[in-house]
N, C-alpha and C positions, 0 to 999 in steps of 0.2 A: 801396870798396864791392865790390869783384871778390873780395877776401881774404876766406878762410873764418873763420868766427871760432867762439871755443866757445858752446855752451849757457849762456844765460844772461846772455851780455855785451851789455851794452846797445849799440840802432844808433843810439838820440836825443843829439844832444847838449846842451852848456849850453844853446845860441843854439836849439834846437827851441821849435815851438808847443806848450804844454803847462798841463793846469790842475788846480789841486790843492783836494779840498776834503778835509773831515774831516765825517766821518758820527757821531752818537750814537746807538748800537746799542743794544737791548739785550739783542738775538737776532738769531739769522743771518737774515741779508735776502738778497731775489733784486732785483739791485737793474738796472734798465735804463740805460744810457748813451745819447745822443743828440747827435749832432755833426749842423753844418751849417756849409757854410763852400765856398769859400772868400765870406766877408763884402764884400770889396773888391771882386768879382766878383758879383754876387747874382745874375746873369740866369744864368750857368754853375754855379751851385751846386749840388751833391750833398748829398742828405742819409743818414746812415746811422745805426745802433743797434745794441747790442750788451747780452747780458746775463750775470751772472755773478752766482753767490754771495758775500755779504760776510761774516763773522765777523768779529764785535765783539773788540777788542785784537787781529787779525791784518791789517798792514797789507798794503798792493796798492803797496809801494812797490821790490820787488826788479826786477831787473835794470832793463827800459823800463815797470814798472808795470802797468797796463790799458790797451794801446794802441786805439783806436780808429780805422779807417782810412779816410779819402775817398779812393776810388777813381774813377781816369777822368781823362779831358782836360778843362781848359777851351776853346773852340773857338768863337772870335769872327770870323764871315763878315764880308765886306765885298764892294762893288760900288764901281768908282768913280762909276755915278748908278743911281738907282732907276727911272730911266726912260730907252730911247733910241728911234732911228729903229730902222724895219724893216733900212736899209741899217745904222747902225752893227750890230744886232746878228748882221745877215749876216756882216759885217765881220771879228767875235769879240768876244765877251763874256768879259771876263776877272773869275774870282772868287779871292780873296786870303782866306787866312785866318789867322790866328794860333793856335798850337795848342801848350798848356801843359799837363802833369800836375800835378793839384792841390798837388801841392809848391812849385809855380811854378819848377819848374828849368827853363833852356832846351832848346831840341829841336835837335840838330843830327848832319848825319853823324859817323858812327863816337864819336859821345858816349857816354856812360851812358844814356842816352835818346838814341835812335838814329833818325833822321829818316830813314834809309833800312828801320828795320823796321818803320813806320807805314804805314798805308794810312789815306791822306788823300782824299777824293772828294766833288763835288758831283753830288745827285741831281738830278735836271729835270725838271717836267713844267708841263704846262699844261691846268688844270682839273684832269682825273682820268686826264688821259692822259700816262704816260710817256714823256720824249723820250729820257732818255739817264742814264748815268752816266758821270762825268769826270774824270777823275784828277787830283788837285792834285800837283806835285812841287814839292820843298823848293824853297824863293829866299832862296838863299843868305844869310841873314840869319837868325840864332837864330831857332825856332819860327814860321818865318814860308813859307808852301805858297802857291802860286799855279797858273793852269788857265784856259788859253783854252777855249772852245769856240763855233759858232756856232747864230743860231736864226735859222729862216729867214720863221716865222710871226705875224704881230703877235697881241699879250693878256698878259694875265696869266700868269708864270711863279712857280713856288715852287719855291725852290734851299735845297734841305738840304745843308747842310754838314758831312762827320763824318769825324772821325776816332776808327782804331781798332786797336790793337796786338794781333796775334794770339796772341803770348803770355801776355800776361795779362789780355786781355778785356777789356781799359782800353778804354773809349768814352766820344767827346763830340761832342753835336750843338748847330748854330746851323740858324736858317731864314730866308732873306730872299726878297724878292718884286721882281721885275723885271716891267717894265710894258715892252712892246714896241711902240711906236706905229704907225699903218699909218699913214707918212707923214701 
């Protein structure tokens, strides 16, 4: 994927996601495309559209065809409980995430997808007031980010989860909710 290639050589292979229909034209169409996916994932799913001109007997089948792109992470929080004591969360609250590009490739250092050029973070707040934001760093296991941090005040917290690559603007959010007990 690093190697330059010429104009017009396809990057999909046999084994790619791909779907073919046949249109009966009988004049050029402006015709809209519509992907959603990924399917197996539905709570992380992106949706996107694209449009282009068709002309009837010119097919859309050279090089990769009419590529249509889902862009961004999927990015599935976790807590190990929805609810603790004031002291465990003095203690530290650890939040765990999984964090995939809709290709489903893994995330790992110095990969093709580079878990050191991600910025992974949980936002925090409670109610409408901002506690913090907190860095998740890689744990050591493909696409998988982890992030102590502690809270000192019992109630209702809302942990937004996101990751996001600065080079290409790839973003993906989850949101969980931690209930802090006052003892």
């Amino acid at each position: 994927m690093d190697a330059p290639r010429k104009r017009g050589t396809p990057l999909a292979a046999e084994t790619d996601a791909h779907f073919s229909a046949t249109l009966e034209l009988d004049e050029p169409r402006y015709v809209e495309v519509t992907a959603f996916g990924p399917l197996q994932r539905r709570e992380g799913a992106t949706k996107t559209s694209m449009t282009q001109w068709v002309v009837p007997g010119r097919h859309l089948t050279g090089g990769d065809g009419w590529v249509v792109e889902l862009a961004g992470f999927f990015v599935q929080g976790n807590l190990a409980a929805s609810s603790v004591s004031r002291a465990e969360a003095g203690a530290g609250v650890t939040v765990e995430a999984e964090v995939v590009p809709m290709c489903g490739c893994p995330v790992k250092p110095g990969f093709y997808w580079d878990a050191d050029e991600y910025e992974v973070a949980a936002l925090v707040k409670r109610g409408d007031t901002p506690i913090g934001r907190f860095p998740l760093q890689y744990a050591d296991t493909a696409s998988d980010f982890a992030g102590t941090f502690s809270l000192t005040a019992p109630g209702l917290y809302d942990i937004t989860v996101y990751a996001y690559d600065p080079e290409s603007g790839n973003t993906g959010v989850d949101r969980l909710t931690l209930t802090v007990a006052d003892e």
